[in-house]
Structures are given as C-alpha cells and as structure tokens.
C-alpha atoms as one frame of an Amber mdcrd trajectory, in Angstrom:
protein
   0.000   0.000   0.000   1.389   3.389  -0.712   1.547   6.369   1.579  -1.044
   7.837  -0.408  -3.508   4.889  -0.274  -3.077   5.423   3.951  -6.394   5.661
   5.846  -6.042   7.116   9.154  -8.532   8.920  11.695  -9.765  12.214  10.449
 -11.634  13.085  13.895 -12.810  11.641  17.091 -16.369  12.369  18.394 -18.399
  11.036  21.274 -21.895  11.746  19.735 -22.807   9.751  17.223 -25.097  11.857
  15.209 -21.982  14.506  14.993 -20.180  11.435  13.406 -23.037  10.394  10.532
 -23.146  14.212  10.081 -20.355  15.076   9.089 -19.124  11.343   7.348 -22.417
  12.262   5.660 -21.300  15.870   4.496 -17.655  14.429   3.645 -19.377  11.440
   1.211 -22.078  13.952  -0.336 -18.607  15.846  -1.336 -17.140  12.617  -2.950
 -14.508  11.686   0.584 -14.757   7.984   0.979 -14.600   7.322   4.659 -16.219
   5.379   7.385 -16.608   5.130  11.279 -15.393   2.788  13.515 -15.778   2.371
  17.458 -19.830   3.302  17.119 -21.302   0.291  19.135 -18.793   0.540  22.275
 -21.255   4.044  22.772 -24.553   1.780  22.782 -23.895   0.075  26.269 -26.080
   2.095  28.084 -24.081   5.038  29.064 -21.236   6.534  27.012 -17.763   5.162
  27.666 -14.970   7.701  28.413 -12.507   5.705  26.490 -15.059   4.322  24.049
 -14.963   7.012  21.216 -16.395   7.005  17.215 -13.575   7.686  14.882 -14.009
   8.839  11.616 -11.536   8.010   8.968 -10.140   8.627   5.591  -7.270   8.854
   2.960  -4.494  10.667   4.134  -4.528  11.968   0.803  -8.142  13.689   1.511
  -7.551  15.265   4.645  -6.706  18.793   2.648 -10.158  18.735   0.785 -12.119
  17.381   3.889 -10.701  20.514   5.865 -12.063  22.478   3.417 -15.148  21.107
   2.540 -15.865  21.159   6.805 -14.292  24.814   6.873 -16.944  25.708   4.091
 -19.866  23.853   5.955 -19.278  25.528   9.170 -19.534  29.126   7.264 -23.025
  28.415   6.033
C-alpha cells in the first residue's frame, strides 16, 4: 500500500449523530470514509474511552478541511 492509499482517523467524536453528520457531508462531497468504534457508545451510558472515529485517505484530509471549513460558514 502506498503512503497515499493510507487511511487514518480524520476526527474523534463522542456523539454519534456529529459522526453520521459530518461522514455524511464528507461522502455527499465525494470523501470515501467510514466510522469505527460506534457500538462501544450503545452500552447504556457513554464510555470515556469508548470514542467514534471517523476516517479517511491521508490523501483527503486537505479537501475534507475544506469542505468542513466551508460547511461551518453556512
């Protein structure tokens, strides 16, 4: 696998509708990512350590910052 071809974790979140929101905005703009970690929240009570991570391409991180940068201004 090449650097470029690298998926690592964009952003942590500890709400899961923050998570879908903005993995929804990110795929609506063409990012391919997914979340990870979302059933260790659905034990009853959040889990301090238990967090939903959101991840990508390395290579997409510069247009996801700006695509998120560009949502937040609306």
């Amino acid at each position: 696998m090449e650097d470029k071809d690298k998926i690592v974790v964009y952003k942590s979140f500890s709400d899961d509708v923050a998570a879908h929101m903005v993995m929804d905005i990110l795929q609506e703009n063409g990012i391919e990512c997914f979340l990870s970690g979302e059933n260790l929240n659905y034990t009853g009570m959040p889990l301090p350590i238990a967090g939903i991570n959101l991840h990508l391409f390395e290579k997409d991180i510069p247009r996801a910052t700006e695509i998120l940068k560009e949502q937040r201004q609306k």
